[in-house]
C-alpha positions as CSV (number, residue, x, y, z in Angstrom):
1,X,136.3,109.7,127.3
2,X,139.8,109.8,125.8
3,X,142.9,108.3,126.9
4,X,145.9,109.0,125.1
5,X,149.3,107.1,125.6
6,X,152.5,108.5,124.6
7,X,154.5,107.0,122.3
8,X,158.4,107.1,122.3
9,X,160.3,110.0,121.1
10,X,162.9,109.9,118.4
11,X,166.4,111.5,119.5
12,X,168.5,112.8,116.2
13,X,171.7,114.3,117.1
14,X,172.8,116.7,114.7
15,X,176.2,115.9,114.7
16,X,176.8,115.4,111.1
17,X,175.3,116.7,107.7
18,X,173.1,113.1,107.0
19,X,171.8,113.5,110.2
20,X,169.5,116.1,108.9
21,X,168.1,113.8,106.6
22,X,167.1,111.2,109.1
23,X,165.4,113.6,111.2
24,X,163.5,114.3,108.1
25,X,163.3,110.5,107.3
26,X,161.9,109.8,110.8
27,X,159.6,113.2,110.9
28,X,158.0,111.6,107.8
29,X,157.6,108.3,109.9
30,X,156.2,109.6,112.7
31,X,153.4,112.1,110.7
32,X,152.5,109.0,108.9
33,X,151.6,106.6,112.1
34,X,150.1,109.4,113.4
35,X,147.9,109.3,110.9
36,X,148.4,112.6,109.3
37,X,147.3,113.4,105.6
38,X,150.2,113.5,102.9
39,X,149.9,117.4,102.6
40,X,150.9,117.5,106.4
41,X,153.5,115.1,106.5
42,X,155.1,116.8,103.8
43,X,154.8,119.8,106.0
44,X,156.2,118.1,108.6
45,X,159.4,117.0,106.7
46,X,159.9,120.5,106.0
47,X,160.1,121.6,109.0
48,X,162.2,119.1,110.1
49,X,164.9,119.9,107.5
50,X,164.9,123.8,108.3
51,X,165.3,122.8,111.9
52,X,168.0,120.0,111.9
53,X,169.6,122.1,108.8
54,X,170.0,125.1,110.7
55,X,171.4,123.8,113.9
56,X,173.7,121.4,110.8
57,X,174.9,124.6,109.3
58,X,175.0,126.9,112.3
59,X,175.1,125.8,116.0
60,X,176.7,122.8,118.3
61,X,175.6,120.2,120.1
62,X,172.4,120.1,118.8
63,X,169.2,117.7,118.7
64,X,166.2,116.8,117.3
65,X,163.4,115.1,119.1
66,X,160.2,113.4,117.2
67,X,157.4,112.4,118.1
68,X,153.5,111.8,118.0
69,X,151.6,114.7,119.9
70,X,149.8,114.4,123.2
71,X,148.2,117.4,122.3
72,X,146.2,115.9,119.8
73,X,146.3,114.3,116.2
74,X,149.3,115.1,114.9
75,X,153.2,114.9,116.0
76,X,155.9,117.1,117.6
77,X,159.4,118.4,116.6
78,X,161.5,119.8,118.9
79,X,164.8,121.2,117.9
80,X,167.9,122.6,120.4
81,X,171.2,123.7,120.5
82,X,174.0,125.2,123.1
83,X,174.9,128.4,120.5
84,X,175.6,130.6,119.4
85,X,171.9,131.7,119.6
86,X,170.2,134.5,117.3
87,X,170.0,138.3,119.0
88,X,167.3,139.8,116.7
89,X,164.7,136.3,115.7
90,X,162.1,138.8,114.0
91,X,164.3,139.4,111.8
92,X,165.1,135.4,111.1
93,X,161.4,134.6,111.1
94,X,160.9,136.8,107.9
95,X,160.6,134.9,104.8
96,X,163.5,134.8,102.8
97,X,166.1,135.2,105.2
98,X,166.5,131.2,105.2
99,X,169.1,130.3,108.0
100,X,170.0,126.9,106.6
101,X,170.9,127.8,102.8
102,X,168.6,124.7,102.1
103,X,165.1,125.4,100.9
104,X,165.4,129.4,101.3
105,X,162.3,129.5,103.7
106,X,163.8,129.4,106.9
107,X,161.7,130.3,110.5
108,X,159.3,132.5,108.7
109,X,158.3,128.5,106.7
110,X,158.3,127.0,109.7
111,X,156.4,129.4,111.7
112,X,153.7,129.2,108.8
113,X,153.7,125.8,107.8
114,X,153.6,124.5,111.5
115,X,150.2,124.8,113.6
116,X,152.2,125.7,116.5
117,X,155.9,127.1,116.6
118,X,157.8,128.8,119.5
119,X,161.1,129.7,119.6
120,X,163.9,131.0,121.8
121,X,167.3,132.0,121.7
122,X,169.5,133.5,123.7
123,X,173.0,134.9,122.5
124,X,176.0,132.3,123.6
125,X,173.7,130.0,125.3
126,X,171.5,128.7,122.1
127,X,168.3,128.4,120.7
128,X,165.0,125.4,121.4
129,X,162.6,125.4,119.0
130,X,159.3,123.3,119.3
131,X,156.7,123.1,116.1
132,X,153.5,121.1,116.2
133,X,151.6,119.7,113.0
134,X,148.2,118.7,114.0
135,X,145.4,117.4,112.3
136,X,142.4,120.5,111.3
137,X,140.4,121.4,114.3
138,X,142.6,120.0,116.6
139,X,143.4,123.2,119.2
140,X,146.2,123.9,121.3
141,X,146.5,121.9,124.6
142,X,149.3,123.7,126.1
143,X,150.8,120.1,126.9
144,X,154.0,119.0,125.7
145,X,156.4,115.8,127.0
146,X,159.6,113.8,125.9
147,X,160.0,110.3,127.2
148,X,163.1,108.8,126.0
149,X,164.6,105.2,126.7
150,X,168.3,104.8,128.5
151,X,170.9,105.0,125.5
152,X,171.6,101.9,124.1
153,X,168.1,100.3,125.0
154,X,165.0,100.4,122.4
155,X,162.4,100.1,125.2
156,X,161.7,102.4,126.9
157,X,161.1,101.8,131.0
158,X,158.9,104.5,131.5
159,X,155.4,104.9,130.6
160,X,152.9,108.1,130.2
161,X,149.5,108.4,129.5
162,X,146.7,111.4,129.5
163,X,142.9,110.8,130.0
164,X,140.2,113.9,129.5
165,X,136.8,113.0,130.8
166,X,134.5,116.3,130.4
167,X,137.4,118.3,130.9
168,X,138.8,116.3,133.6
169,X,142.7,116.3,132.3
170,X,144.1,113.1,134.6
171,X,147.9,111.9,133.8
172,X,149.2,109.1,135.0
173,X,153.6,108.9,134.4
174,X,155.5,105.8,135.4
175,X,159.2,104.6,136.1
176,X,159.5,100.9,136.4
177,X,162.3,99.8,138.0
178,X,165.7,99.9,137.0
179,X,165.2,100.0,132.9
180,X,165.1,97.7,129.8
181,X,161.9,95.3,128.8
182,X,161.0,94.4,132.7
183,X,160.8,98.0,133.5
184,X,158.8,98.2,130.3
185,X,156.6,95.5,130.9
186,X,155.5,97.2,134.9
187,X,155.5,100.4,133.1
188,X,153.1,99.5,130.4
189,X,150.9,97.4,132.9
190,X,150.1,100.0,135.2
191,X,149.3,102.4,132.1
192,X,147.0,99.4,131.3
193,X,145.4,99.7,134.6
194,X,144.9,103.2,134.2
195,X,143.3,102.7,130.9
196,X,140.6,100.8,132.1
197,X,139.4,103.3,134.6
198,X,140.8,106.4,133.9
199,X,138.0,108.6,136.0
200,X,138.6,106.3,139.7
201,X,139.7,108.6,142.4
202,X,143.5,108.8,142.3
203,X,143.6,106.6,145.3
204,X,141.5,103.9,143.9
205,X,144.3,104.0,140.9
206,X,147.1,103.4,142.9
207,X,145.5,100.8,144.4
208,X,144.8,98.7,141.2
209,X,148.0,99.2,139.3
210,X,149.9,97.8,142.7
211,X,147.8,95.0,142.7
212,X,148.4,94.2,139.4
213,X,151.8,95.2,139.5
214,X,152.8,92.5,142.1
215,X,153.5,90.3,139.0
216,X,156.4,92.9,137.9
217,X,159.5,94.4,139.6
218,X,157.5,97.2,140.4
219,X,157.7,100.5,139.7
220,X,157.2,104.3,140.1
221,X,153.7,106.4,140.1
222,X,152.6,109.8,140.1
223,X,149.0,110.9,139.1
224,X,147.7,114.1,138.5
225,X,144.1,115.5,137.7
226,X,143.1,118.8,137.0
227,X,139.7,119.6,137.3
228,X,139.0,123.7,137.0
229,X,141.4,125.2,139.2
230,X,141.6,122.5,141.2
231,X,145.0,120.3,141.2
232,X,144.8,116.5,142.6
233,X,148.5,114.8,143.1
234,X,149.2,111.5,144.4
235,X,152.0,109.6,143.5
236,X,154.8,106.8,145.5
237,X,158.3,106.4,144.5
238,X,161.0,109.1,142.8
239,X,158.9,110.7,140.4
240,X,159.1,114.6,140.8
241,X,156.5,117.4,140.5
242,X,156.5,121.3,140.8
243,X,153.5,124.0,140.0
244,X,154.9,127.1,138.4
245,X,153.0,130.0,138.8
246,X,154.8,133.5,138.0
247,X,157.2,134.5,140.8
248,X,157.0,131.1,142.8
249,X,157.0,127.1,142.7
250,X,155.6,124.6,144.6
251,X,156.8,121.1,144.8
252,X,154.4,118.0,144.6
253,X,155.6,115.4,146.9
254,X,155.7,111.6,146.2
255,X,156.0,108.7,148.7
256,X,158.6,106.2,149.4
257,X,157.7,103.0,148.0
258,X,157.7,101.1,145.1
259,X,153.8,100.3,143.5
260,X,153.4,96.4,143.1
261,X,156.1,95.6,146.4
262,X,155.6,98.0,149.2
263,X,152.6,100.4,148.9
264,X,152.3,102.8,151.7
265,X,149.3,104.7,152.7
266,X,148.5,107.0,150.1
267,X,147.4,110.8,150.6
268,X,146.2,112.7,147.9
269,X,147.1,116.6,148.0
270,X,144.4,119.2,146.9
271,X,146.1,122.4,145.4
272,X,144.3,125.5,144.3
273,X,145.1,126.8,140.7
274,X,144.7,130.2,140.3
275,X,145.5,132.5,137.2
276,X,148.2,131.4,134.9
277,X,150.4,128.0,135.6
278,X,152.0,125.0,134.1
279,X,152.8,121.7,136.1
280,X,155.3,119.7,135.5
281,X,156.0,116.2,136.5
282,X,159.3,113.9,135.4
283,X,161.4,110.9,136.0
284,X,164.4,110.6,137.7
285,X,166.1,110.2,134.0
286,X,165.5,114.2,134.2
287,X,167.8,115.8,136.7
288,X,166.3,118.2,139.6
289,X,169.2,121.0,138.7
290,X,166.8,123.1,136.8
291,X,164.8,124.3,140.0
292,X,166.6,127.3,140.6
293,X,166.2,130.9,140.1
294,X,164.7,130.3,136.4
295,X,161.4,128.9,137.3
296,X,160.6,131.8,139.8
297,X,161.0,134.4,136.5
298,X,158.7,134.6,133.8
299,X,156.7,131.3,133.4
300,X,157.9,128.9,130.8
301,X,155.9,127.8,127.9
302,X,155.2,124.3,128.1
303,X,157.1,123.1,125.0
304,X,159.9,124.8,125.1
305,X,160.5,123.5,128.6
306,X,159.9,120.3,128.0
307,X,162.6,120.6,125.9
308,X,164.7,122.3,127.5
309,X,165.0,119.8,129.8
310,X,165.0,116.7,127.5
311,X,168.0,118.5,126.4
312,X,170.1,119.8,129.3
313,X,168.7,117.9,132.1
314,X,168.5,114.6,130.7
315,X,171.1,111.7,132.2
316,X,171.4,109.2,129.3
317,X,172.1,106.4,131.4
318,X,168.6,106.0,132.8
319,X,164.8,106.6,131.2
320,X,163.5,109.5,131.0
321,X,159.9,110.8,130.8
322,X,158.8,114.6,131.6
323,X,155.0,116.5,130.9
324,X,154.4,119.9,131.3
325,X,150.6,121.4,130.6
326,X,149.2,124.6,132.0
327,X,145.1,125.3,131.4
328,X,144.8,125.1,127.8
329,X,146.3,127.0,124.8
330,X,149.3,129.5,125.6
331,X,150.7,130.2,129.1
332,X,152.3,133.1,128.5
Protein backbone atom coordinates (compact mmCIF):
# COMPACT_ATOMS: atom_id res chain seq x y z
CA UNK A 1 0.00 0.00 0.00
CA UNK A 2 1.22 3.52 -0.87
CA UNK A 3 -0.11 6.77 -0.10
CA UNK A 4 1.44 9.74 -1.41
CA UNK A 5 0.57 13.41 -0.41
CA UNK A 6 1.38 16.26 -2.43
CA UNK A 7 3.45 18.69 -1.39
CA UNK A 8 3.16 22.51 -2.35
CA UNK A 9 4.34 23.82 -5.58
CA UNK A 10 6.79 26.60 -6.02
CA UNK A 11 5.49 29.49 -8.46
CA UNK A 12 8.60 31.52 -10.10
CA UNK A 13 7.52 34.25 -12.28
CA UNK A 14 9.95 34.99 -14.83
CA UNK A 15 9.58 38.46 -14.84
CA UNK A 16 13.15 39.41 -14.43
CA UNK A 17 16.67 37.95 -15.33
CA UNK A 18 17.49 36.75 -11.33
CA UNK A 19 14.39 35.13 -11.46
CA UNK A 20 15.93 32.39 -13.41
CA UNK A 21 18.24 31.76 -10.90
CA UNK A 22 15.75 31.14 -8.12
CA UNK A 23 13.86 28.82 -10.09
CA UNK A 24 17.13 27.01 -10.29
CA UNK A 25 17.86 27.74 -6.52
CA UNK A 26 14.42 26.26 -5.63
CA UNK A 27 14.65 23.26 -8.40
CA UNK A 28 17.81 22.32 -6.46
CA UNK A 29 15.58 22.53 -3.17
CA UNK A 30 13.01 20.56 -4.19
CA UNK A 31 15.28 17.49 -5.92
CA UNK A 32 17.01 17.50 -2.68
CA UNK A 33 13.87 16.90 -0.16
CA UNK A 34 12.80 14.62 -2.62
CA UNK A 35 15.38 12.79 -2.00
CA UNK A 36 17.10 12.64 -5.29
CA UNK A 37 20.93 11.71 -5.77
CA UNK A 38 23.36 14.70 -6.43
CA UNK A 39 23.76 13.56 -10.21
CA UNK A 40 19.92 14.18 -10.58
CA UNK A 41 19.57 17.24 -8.78
CA UNK A 42 22.21 18.63 -10.83
CA UNK A 43 20.06 17.52 -13.70
CA UNK A 44 17.40 19.03 -12.43
CA UNK A 45 18.94 22.58 -12.04
CA UNK A 46 19.78 22.28 -15.52
CA UNK A 47 16.79 21.97 -16.65
CA UNK A 48 15.41 24.56 -14.75
CA UNK A 49 17.81 27.17 -16.14
CA UNK A 50 17.12 26.21 -19.92
CA UNK A 51 13.46 26.49 -19.10
CA UNK A 52 13.25 29.75 -16.96
CA UNK A 53 16.20 31.13 -19.32
CA UNK A 54 14.36 30.71 -22.33
CA UNK A 55 11.04 32.09 -21.43
CA UNK A 56 13.94 35.09 -19.62
CA UNK A 57 15.39 35.71 -22.96
CA UNK A 58 12.52 35.05 -25.22
CA UNK A 59 8.77 35.04 -24.31
CA UNK A 60 6.20 37.10 -21.72
CA UNK A 61 4.40 36.44 -18.97
CA UNK A 62 6.02 33.51 -18.11
CA UNK A 63 6.23 30.94 -15.12
CA UNK A 64 7.88 28.36 -13.51
CA UNK A 65 6.26 25.88 -11.20
CA UNK A 66 8.32 23.25 -8.86
CA UNK A 67 7.57 20.67 -7.28
CA UNK A 68 7.98 16.99 -5.78
CA UNK A 69 6.37 14.41 -8.25
CA UNK A 70 3.24 12.41 -7.54
CA UNK A 71 4.26 10.30 -10.10
CA UNK A 72 6.93 8.88 -8.19
CA UNK A 73 10.40 9.68 -6.54
CA UNK A 74 11.49 12.52 -8.05
CA UNK A 75 10.12 16.27 -8.69
CA UNK A 76 8.34 18.21 -11.51
CA UNK A 77 9.18 21.43 -13.55
CA UNK A 78 6.73 22.96 -15.35
CA UNK A 79 7.48 25.95 -17.46
CA UNK A 80 4.78 28.42 -19.55
CA UNK A 81 4.55 31.32 -21.43
CA UNK A 82 1.69 33.51 -23.57
CA UNK A 83 4.37 33.86 -26.78
CA UNK A 84 5.46 34.20 -29.09
CA UNK A 85 5.60 30.27 -29.34
CA UNK A 86 8.13 28.23 -31.61
CA UNK A 87 6.54 27.05 -35.32
CA UNK A 88 9.15 24.31 -36.14
CA UNK A 89 10.22 22.57 -32.15
CA UNK A 90 12.15 19.63 -33.97
CA UNK A 91 14.27 21.90 -35.00
CA UNK A 92 14.78 23.58 -31.26
CA UNK A 93 15.00 20.20 -29.68
CA UNK A 94 18.31 19.45 -31.64
CA UNK A 95 21.31 19.85 -29.67
CA UNK A 96 23.07 22.91 -30.22
CA UNK A 97 20.51 25.10 -31.24
CA UNK A 98 20.32 26.41 -27.42
CA UNK A 99 17.37 28.86 -27.21
CA UNK A 100 18.59 30.65 -24.05
CA UNK A 101 22.33 31.65 -25.07
CA UNK A 102 23.05 30.15 -21.56
CA UNK A 103 24.53 26.71 -21.42
CA UNK A 104 24.26 26.11 -25.34
CA UNK A 105 22.12 22.84 -24.82
CA UNK A 106 18.86 24.09 -25.05
CA UNK A 107 15.39 21.51 -25.55
CA UNK A 108 17.48 18.87 -27.10
CA UNK A 109 19.42 18.86 -22.97
CA UNK A 110 16.35 19.04 -21.55
CA UNK A 111 14.66 16.44 -23.49
CA UNK A 112 17.70 14.07 -22.63
CA UNK A 113 18.56 14.95 -19.33
CA UNK A 114 14.88 14.80 -18.05
CA UNK A 115 13.08 11.31 -17.66
CA UNK A 116 10.03 12.75 -19.03
CA UNK A 117 9.75 16.02 -21.19
CA UNK A 118 6.74 17.24 -23.35
CA UNK A 119 6.41 20.29 -24.93
CA UNK A 120 4.02 22.47 -26.87
CA UNK A 121 3.91 25.58 -28.63
CA UNK A 122 1.79 27.24 -30.60
CA UNK A 123 2.77 30.46 -32.76
CA UNK A 124 1.36 33.82 -30.95
CA UNK A 125 -0.29 31.94 -28.13
CA UNK A 126 3.08 30.34 -26.39
CA UNK A 127 4.65 27.42 -25.30
CA UNK A 128 4.15 24.89 -21.69
CA UNK A 129 6.77 22.74 -21.07
CA UNK A 130 6.59 19.95 -18.28
CA UNK A 131 10.00 17.81 -17.48
CA UNK A 132 10.07 15.12 -14.80
CA UNK A 133 13.41 13.86 -12.97
CA UNK A 134 12.59 10.64 -11.25
CA UNK A 135 14.51 8.35 -9.33
CA UNK A 136 15.86 4.83 -11.67
CA UNK A 137 13.04 2.46 -12.08
CA UNK A 138 10.54 4.72 -11.26
CA UNK A 139 7.97 4.62 -14.65
CA UNK A 140 5.70 7.02 -15.94
CA UNK A 141 2.26 7.43 -14.09
CA UNK A 142 0.66 9.61 -16.56
CA UNK A 143 -0.37 11.81 -13.35
CA UNK A 144 0.48 15.24 -13.02
CA UNK A 145 -1.05 18.24 -10.44
CA UNK A 146 -0.31 21.81 -9.26
CA UNK A 147 -1.76 22.87 -5.95
CA UNK A 148 -0.85 26.40 -5.14
CA UNK A 149 -1.82 28.60 -1.94
CA UNK A 150 -3.84 32.10 -2.44
CA UNK A 151 -1.03 34.79 -3.16
CA UNK A 152 0.21 36.30 -0.32
CA UNK A 153 -0.53 33.25 2.03
CA UNK A 154 2.36 30.44 2.71
CA UNK A 155 -0.30 27.72 3.47
CA UNK A 156 -1.83 26.33 1.42
CA UNK A 157 -5.85 25.62 2.09
CA UNK A 158 -6.12 22.75 -0.06
CA UNK A 159 -4.90 19.41 0.33
CA UNK A 160 -4.27 16.20 -2.24
CA UNK A 161 -3.29 12.94 -1.70
CA UNK A 162 -2.89 9.54 -4.04
CA UNK A 163 -3.21 5.95 -2.57
CA UNK A 164 -2.36 2.73 -4.97
CA UNK A 165 -3.38 -0.52 -3.37
CA UNK A 166 -2.71 -3.48 -6.09
CA UNK A 167 -3.40 -1.12 -8.65
CA UNK A 168 -6.25 0.48 -7.10
CA UNK A 169 -5.30 4.39 -7.91
CA UNK A 170 -7.73 6.19 -5.20
CA UNK A 171 -7.29 10.25 -4.87
CA UNK A 172 -8.72 12.01 -2.39
CA UNK A 173 -8.49 16.37 -3.18
CA UNK A 174 -9.69 18.82 -0.61
CA UNK A 175 -10.72 22.64 -0.27
CA UNK A 176 -11.16 23.72 3.19
CA UNK A 177 -13.02 26.61 3.63
CA UNK A 178 -12.29 29.91 2.80
CA UNK A 179 -8.13 29.75 2.83
CA UNK A 180 -5.13 30.44 5.14
CA UNK A 181 -3.98 28.02 8.19
CA UNK A 182 -7.81 26.99 9.26
CA UNK A 183 -8.48 25.88 5.83
CA UNK A 184 -5.09 24.22 6.13
CA UNK A 185 -5.63 22.65 9.20
CA UNK A 186 -9.49 20.79 7.78
CA UNK A 187 -7.59 20.28 4.67
CA UNK A 188 -4.74 18.36 6.12
CA UNK A 189 -7.14 16.46 8.64
CA UNK A 190 -9.26 15.00 6.27
CA UNK A 191 -6.00 13.88 4.15
CA UNK A 192 -5.14 12.41 7.55
CA UNK A 193 -8.34 10.48 7.63
CA UNK A 194 -7.77 9.23 4.35
CA UNK A 195 -4.37 8.10 5.15
CA UNK A 196 -5.45 5.77 7.64
CA UNK A 197 -7.72 3.81 5.43
CA UNK A 198 -7.01 4.58 2.16
CA UNK A 199 -8.79 1.19 0.56
CA UNK A 200 -12.63 1.99 2.64
CA UNK A 201 -15.34 2.34 0.07
CA UNK A 202 -15.54 5.96 -0.97
CA UNK A 203 -18.58 6.34 1.11
CA UNK A 204 -17.08 4.97 4.23
CA UNK A 205 -14.34 7.96 3.54
CA UNK A 206 -16.54 10.58 3.46
CA UNK A 207 -18.09 9.55 6.38
CA UNK A 208 -14.83 9.61 8.58
CA UNK A 209 -13.24 12.77 7.43
CA UNK A 210 -16.84 14.62 8.28
CA UNK A 211 -16.72 13.23 11.49
CA UNK A 212 -13.53 14.19 12.23
CA UNK A 213 -13.87 17.30 10.48
CA UNK A 214 -16.65 18.68 12.83
CA UNK A 215 -13.68 20.06 14.86
CA UNK A 216 -12.72 22.42 11.69
CA UNK A 217 -14.53 24.98 9.54
CA UNK A 218 -15.08 22.31 7.19
CA UNK A 219 -14.35 21.78 3.96
CA UNK A 220 -14.59 20.46 0.33
CA UNK A 221 -14.18 16.56 -0.88
CA UNK A 222 -14.00 14.79 -3.94
CA UNK A 223 -12.70 11.09 -4.19
CA UNK A 224 -11.93 9.17 -7.01
CA UNK A 225 -10.77 5.41 -7.58
CA UNK A 226 -9.93 3.72 -10.54
CA UNK A 227 -9.91 0.30 -10.49
CA UNK A 228 -9.41 -1.28 -14.42
CA UNK A 229 -11.78 0.54 -16.46
CA UNK A 230 -13.85 1.18 -13.81
CA UNK A 231 -14.19 4.92 -12.51
CA UNK A 232 -15.65 5.48 -8.72
CA UNK A 233 -16.54 9.45 -7.90
CA UNK A 234 -17.95 10.76 -4.86
CA UNK A 235 -17.39 13.92 -3.63
CA UNK A 236 -19.65 17.10 -1.59
CA UNK A 237 -18.99 20.68 -2.03
CA UNK A 238 -17.41 22.82 -5.22
CA UNK A 239 -14.78 20.69 -6.29
CA UNK A 240 -15.03 19.93 -10.07
CA UNK A 241 -14.44 16.79 -12.27
CA UNK A 242 -14.62 15.86 -16.05
CA UNK A 243 -13.56 12.43 -17.94
CA UNK A 244 -11.99 13.29 -21.26
CA UNK A 245 -12.14 10.70 -23.72
CA UNK A 246 -11.36 11.71 -27.53
CA UNK A 247 -14.28 13.63 -29.02
CA UNK A 248 -16.38 14.05 -25.71
CA UNK A 249 -16.44 14.97 -21.85
CA UNK A 250 -18.22 13.98 -19.14
CA UNK A 251 -18.70 15.93 -15.98
CA UNK A 252 -18.38 14.33 -12.37
CA UNK A 253 -20.89 15.83 -10.19
CA UNK A 254 -20.27 16.85 -6.45
CA UNK A 255 -22.93 17.59 -3.75
CA UNK A 256 -23.91 20.56 -1.89
CA UNK A 257 -22.51 20.53 1.40
CA UNK A 258 -19.67 21.24 3.27
CA UNK A 259 -17.79 17.79 5.03
CA UNK A 260 -17.47 18.29 8.84
CA UNK A 261 -21.07 20.81 9.00
CA UNK A 262 -23.73 19.51 6.71
CA UNK A 263 -23.09 16.09 5.05
CA UNK A 264 -25.77 15.08 2.72
CA UNK A 265 -26.54 11.68 1.59
CA UNK A 266 -23.79 10.51 -0.43
CA UNK A 267 -24.06 8.64 -3.87
CA UNK A 268 -21.24 7.24 -5.45
CA UNK A 269 -21.28 7.20 -9.42
CA UNK A 270 -19.86 4.14 -11.32
CA UNK A 271 -18.39 5.20 -14.84
CA UNK A 272 -17.09 2.83 -17.46
CA UNK A 273 -13.46 3.59 -18.84
CA UNK A 274 -12.96 2.46 -22.05
CA UNK A 275 -9.82 3.04 -24.44
CA UNK A 276 -7.81 6.12 -23.96
CA UNK A 277 -8.81 8.91 -21.09
CA UNK A 278 -7.53 11.25 -18.54
CA UNK A 279 -9.68 12.62 -15.51
CA UNK A 280 -9.30 15.56 -14.09
CA UNK A 281 -10.48 16.94 -10.92
CA UNK A 282 -9.76 20.71 -9.42
CA UNK A 283 -10.62 23.42 -6.95
CA UNK A 284 -12.56 26.23 -7.34
CA UNK A 285 -8.96 28.34 -7.28
CA UNK A 286 -8.97 26.84 -11.04
CA UNK A 287 -11.68 28.46 -13.17
CA UNK A 288 -14.28 26.18 -15.23
CA UNK A 289 -13.52 28.49 -18.55
CA UNK A 290 -11.41 25.86 -20.11
CA UNK A 291 -14.42 23.37 -20.85
CA UNK A 292 -15.06 24.36 -24.16
CA UNK A 293 -14.35 23.20 -27.57
CA UNK A 294 -10.63 22.20 -26.63
CA UNK A 295 -11.31 19.28 -24.52
CA UNK A 296 -13.66 17.67 -27.17
CA UNK A 297 -10.33 17.74 -29.80
CA UNK A 298 -7.38 15.67 -29.44
CA UNK A 299 -6.97 14.45 -25.68
CA UNK A 300 -4.58 16.42 -23.58
CA UNK A 301 -1.58 14.92 -21.99
CA UNK A 302 -1.78 15.02 -18.47
CA UNK A 303 1.15 17.44 -17.72
CA UNK A 304 0.84 19.74 -19.98
CA UNK A 305 -2.72 20.30 -18.93
CA UNK A 306 -2.24 20.49 -15.64
CA UNK A 307 -0.29 23.26 -16.55
CA UNK A 308 -1.97 24.78 -18.68
CA UNK A 309 -4.37 25.46 -16.30
CA UNK A 310 -2.20 26.33 -13.30
CA UNK A 311 -1.32 28.95 -15.69
CA UNK A 312 -4.33 30.44 -17.53
CA UNK A 313 -7.03 29.24 -15.36
CA UNK A 314 -5.76 29.90 -12.08
CA UNK A 315 -7.56 32.93 -9.90
CA UNK A 316 -4.74 34.03 -7.46
CA UNK A 317 -7.01 35.13 -4.95
CA UNK A 318 -8.12 31.72 -3.78
CA UNK A 319 -6.21 28.11 -3.43
CA UNK A 320 -5.87 26.18 -6.01
CA UNK A 321 -5.31 22.42 -6.47
CA UNK A 322 -5.90 20.44 -9.87
CA UNK A 323 -4.78 16.35 -10.91
CA UNK A 324 -5.03 15.02 -14.10
CA UNK A 325 -4.04 11.02 -14.69
CA UNK A 326 -5.17 8.84 -17.50
CA UNK A 327 -4.21 4.73 -17.19
CA UNK A 328 -0.70 4.78 -16.95
CA UNK A 329 2.26 6.04 -19.02
CA UNK A 330 1.31 8.35 -22.15
CA UNK A 331 -2.25 9.29 -23.22
CA UNK A 332 -1.65 10.21 -26.45
Amino acid sequence: MTVTVAQGTTLIRIDHASAVYTAVRVAREVAAKAGLPEVLTERAAVIASELAGNIDKHASDGSVFVQQSLAGHGIDIYATDAGPGMANLDYWRIDGHSTTETLGTGLGAVGRLATEFRIRSVPGAGTIAVARVLAPGRPAAGIAHVRLPHEGEERCGDALALSTVRGVRTIAIVDGLGHGPEAGDAAEAAIEVFGQRPGRSLSEQLTAMHRRLRQTRGAAVALARVSGDLLEFCGVGNISGLVLTPGRSQPLLSTPGVVGFSLPATHVRSLALAGPHVIVLHTDGIGTGWRGPAPLGPLPEPALLTADLAQHHRDPRDDATVIAFGPGGDTT
